[in-house]
C-alpha positions as CSV (number, residue, x, y, z in Angstrom):
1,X,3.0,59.9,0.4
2,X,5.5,59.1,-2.2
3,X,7.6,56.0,-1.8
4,X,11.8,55.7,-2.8
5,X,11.8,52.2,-2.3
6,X,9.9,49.8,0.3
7,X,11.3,51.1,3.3
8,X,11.9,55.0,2.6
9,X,8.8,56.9,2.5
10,X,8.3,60.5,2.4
11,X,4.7,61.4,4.3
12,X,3.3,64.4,2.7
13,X,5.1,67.8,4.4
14,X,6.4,65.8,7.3
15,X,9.2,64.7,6.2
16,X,11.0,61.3,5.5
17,X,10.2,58.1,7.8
18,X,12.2,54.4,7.2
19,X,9.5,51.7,7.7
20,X,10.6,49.2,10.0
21,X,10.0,46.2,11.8
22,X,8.6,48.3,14.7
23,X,6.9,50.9,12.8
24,X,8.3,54.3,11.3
25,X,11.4,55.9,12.7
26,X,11.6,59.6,11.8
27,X,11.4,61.9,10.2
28,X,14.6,62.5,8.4
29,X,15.1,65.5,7.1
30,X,16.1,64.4,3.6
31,X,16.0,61.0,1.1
32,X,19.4,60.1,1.7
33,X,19.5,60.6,5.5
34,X,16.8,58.4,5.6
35,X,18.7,55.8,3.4
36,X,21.5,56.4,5.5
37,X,19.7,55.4,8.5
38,X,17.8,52.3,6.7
39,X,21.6,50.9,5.3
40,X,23.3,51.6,9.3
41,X,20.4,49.3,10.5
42,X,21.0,46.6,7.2
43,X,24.5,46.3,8.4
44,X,24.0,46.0,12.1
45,X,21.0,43.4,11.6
46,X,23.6,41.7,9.5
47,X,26.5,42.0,12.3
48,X,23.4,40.8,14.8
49,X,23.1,37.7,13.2
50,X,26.9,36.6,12.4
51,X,27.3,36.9,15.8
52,X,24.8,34.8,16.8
53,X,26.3,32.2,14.6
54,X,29.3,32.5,15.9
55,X,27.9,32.1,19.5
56,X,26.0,29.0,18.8
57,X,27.5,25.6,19.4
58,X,25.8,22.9,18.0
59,X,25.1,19.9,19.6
60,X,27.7,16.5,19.4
């Protein structure tokens, strides 16, 4: 196994897996499709959460 960074692994001949909060999604055929897909789940985590700040109302 040989690691990019903490999230984008590449297992042996299998290909390219993003390790997330569920387990591995994959396999990606290459290092930056797999980047790709960790930086499109970055952003809508990110959306995720603005929006639920916008949607709560604290109390008076």
């Amino acid at each position: 196994m040989s690691v990019k960074n903490s999230q984008v692994v590449k297992i042996n001949q299998n290909g390219w897996y993003v390790e997330t909060r569920t387990g591995f999604d994959g396999p990606f055929t290459s290092e930056q499709e797999a980047s790709d897909f960790l930086n499109l789940i970055k952003t809508s985590d990110a959306a995720r959460m603005e929006f639920a700040g916008l949607q709560y109302t604290p109390p008076e």
